[in-house]
C-alpha angles and dihedrals in degrees: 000000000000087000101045086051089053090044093047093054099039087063096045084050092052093043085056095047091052085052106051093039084056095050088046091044083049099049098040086052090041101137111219112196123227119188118202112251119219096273103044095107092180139000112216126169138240083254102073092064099055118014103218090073097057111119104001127105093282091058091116127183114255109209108202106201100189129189121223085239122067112252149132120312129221134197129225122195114199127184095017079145104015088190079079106062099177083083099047097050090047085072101041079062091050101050106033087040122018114100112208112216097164122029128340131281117203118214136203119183097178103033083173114018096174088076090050093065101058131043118227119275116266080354099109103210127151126278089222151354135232121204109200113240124188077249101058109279145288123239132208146189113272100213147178138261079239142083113241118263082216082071107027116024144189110031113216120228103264122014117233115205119224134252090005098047095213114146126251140180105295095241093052089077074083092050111104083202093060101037095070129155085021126200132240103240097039135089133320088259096051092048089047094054087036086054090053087045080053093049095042090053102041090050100047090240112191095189143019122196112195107195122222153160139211150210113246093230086067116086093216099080144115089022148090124257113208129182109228099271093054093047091108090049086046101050087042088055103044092042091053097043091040084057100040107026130002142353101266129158146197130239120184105239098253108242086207094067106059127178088074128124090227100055103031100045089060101050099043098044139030087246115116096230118209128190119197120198123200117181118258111194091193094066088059105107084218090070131113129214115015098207137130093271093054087050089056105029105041098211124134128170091204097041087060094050084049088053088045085060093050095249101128127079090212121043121247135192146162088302092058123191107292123200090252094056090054095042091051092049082054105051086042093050091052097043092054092047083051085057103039086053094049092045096059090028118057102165085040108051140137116208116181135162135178088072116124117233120218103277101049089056091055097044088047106025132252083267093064089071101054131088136242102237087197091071093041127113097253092228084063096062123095125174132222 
C-alpha cells in the first residue's frame, strides 16, 4: 500500500509539473502583435547597436516614427519593469497610432524582454492579460521587474553596480533600472542597458522617457522623475497637467541611489531622462488576490484599508486605479513633455498627434486604440 501511495503521488506530482511547464513555455513564446502605425518609417533591434545582444532574449524590437520635417527625437521605454503594463501599452499607442509631423520618436515596447517572459516567483501573479478590443481582445505577457534566470542566472550576493560599486540588493543585478549605464562584458541585464546607451548616443536622442508604475505603499508615484538637467521640463509639465488634467508631481532624480535610468542616462549622454510613475495597486504587499482582474481594475479591498490607516503615498478608494486611468496619465504626461520640448526648442522639436490624452482613454478604453492585427497588412506586423 505505502508504495502504491508513493508511487500514486509522484505521478500526480509529475502531471502537474508537465502542466505547469506547458502553461510557462506557453507564456515566455506568447507572441504579442504590434502593427506599425503611419509614422513608423523602420523597425530595427537592439541588436543593431551592440552586437552581443543580437539574437538573445533582450533583442528588442526599436520602432523609428519619423516627421516629414527635421526635428528633435525622443525616446520612449516601455516594459523596463513589465510587471507594470501601463508602460508597455503606452507604446503599443504610440507605435500602432502617433503621427510625427515634426522629429522622430523612437519606441521600445519590451526594453527587457527577457522579464516579460517569467512571473515573479510565490507571487501569484498571472501568466497573462487580456484587454478587451471591439475585435475580441488582445493578450499580453504579464511579466516581472525582473530579467528571466533562464536568461541570467545565478545572482551574487551582493550586487555590485558598475561603474559606481555601490552595493545594491543582490537581484537587482536583473533589474534593467539599476543596471544603468551597463557594461559590455557584464550581464544580460548591463549589455542590455550598455546597447540602449549605444542607441541613445548614435541617434542624438534629447530625451529619453522610461514609463512605470508603482505600488501605493512607495513614496516615489504619480509623478516625474527628472534628472537635474530635465527639472524645468519637469515642473512645466506637472503645473500645467496638475491644472488641466490630473494631480501629478516632480521628484529630482537622488545622485546618492545609481544604477537608474534618470539619473544615469544623464550623466553618461547628452540626452534630458525622464521617468514617469502611475500608481499600480497590484505591486502593494497589502493586496489580495494577484490575479488578471486586480492588474486591470485596480481595485483592492485591503489596499483601501491600508489608505484608511494613512499607509499609502497616493489616495485610493471604491473606484481603484484602472488600467485606463494609468495609461491615460502616461500618454498626458508625454504629450505635455512633447510640448513643453517644442515649445523651447524650435529647431528641435517634436510635434505628434494621433495620440489619445487622458480623458479620451478613459472615456473609450485602452483597446480602442489598438489595432486588429487580422486586418492588417502582414508587413506591418511585427511581433514582440
Amino acid at each position: 500500500m505505502n508504495t502504491l501511495r508513493k508511487t500514486i503521488i509522484i505521478a500526480l506530482g509529475l502531471v502537474l509539473a508537465a502542466f505547469a511547464g506547458i502553461s510557462f513555455r506557453a507564456s515566455r513564446f506568447l507572441k504579442e502583435p504590434v502593427v506599425a502605425g503611419p509614422s513608423v518609417a523602420r523597425v530595427a533591434t537592439l541588436g543593431e547597436y551592440f552586437a552581443p545582444i543580437k539574437g538573445t532574449a533582450n533583442d528588442a524590437n526599436v520602432f523609428f516614427l519619423e516627421g516629414a520635417k527635421p526635428g528633435g527625437t525622443v525616446l520612449v521605454l516601455g516594459g523596463t519593469h513589465p510587471e507594470e503594463p501601463a508602460g508597455r501599452l503606452t507604446t503599443w499607442i504610440l507605435a500602432e497610432n502617433a503621427v510625427l509631423d515634426q522629429g522622430r520618436i523612437i519606441v521600445l515596447n519590451s526594453t527587457n524582454r527577457s522579464a516579460s517572459t517569467v512571473t515573479r516567483p510565490s507571487g501569484a501573479y498571472p501568466a497573462t492579460y487580456t484587454i478587451k478590443t471591439d475585435w475580441g481582445g488582445q493578450t499580453f505577457r504579464m511579466g516581472d521587474r525582473w530579467s528571466n534566470p533562464l536568461d541570467q542566472w545565478p545572482d551574487p550576493e551582493v550586487y555590485i553596480h558598475y561603474p559606481s560599486k555601490q552595493n545594491l540588493a543582490y537581484m537587482d543585478i536583473r533589474n534593467l533600472n539599476r543596471d544603468w549605464p551597463g557594461r559590455p562584458n557584464g550581464t544580460l541585464t548591463e549589455k542590455t542597458c550598455y546597447a540602449l546607451i549605444q542607441l541613445i548616443n548614435k541617434e542624438a536622442v534629447d530625451i529619453v522617457i522610461d514609463l512605470h508604475e508603482a505600488e501605493l505603499q512607495y513614496p516615489v508615484i504619480s509623478t516625474i522623475v527628472a534628472h537635474p538637467k530635465g527639472l524645468d521640463i519637469a515642473a512645466m509639465a506637472s503645473m500645467t497637467l496638475s491644472d488641466e488634467e490630473f494631480k501629478i508631481g516632480m521628484e529630482k532624480s537622488p545622485a546618492e541611489l545609481r544604477g537608474l535610468s534618470h539619473r544615469e542616462i544623464g550623466d553618461f549622454t547628452k540626452a534630458i531622462p525622464l521617468l514617469f510613475e502611475s500608481p499600480e495597486p497590484f505591486l502593494d504587499a497589502t493586496r489580495g488576490r494577484t490575479d488578471a482582474r486586480l492588474l486591470l481594475e485596480g481595485k483592492d479591498d485591503f489596499v483601501v484599508r491600508a489608505g484608511k490607516r494613512g499607509l499609502l503615498f497616493e489616495k485610493i478608494d471604491a473606484k481603484g486605479w484602472p488600467i485606463d486611468v494609468r495609461v491615460g496619465r502616461h500618454c498626458s504626461t508625454l504629450i505635455q513633455v512633447l510640448s513643453v520640448w517644442s515649445a523651447d526648442h524650435a529647431d528641435k522639436a517634436v510635434i505628434m498627434t494621433g495620440v489619445p490624452k487622458y480623458a479620451e482613454i478613459i472615456q473609450k478604453g485602452v483597446g480602442a486604440f489598438l489595432h486588429d492585427p487580422a486586418k492588417s497588412d502582414p508587413k506591418k506586423i511585427y511581433y514582440e
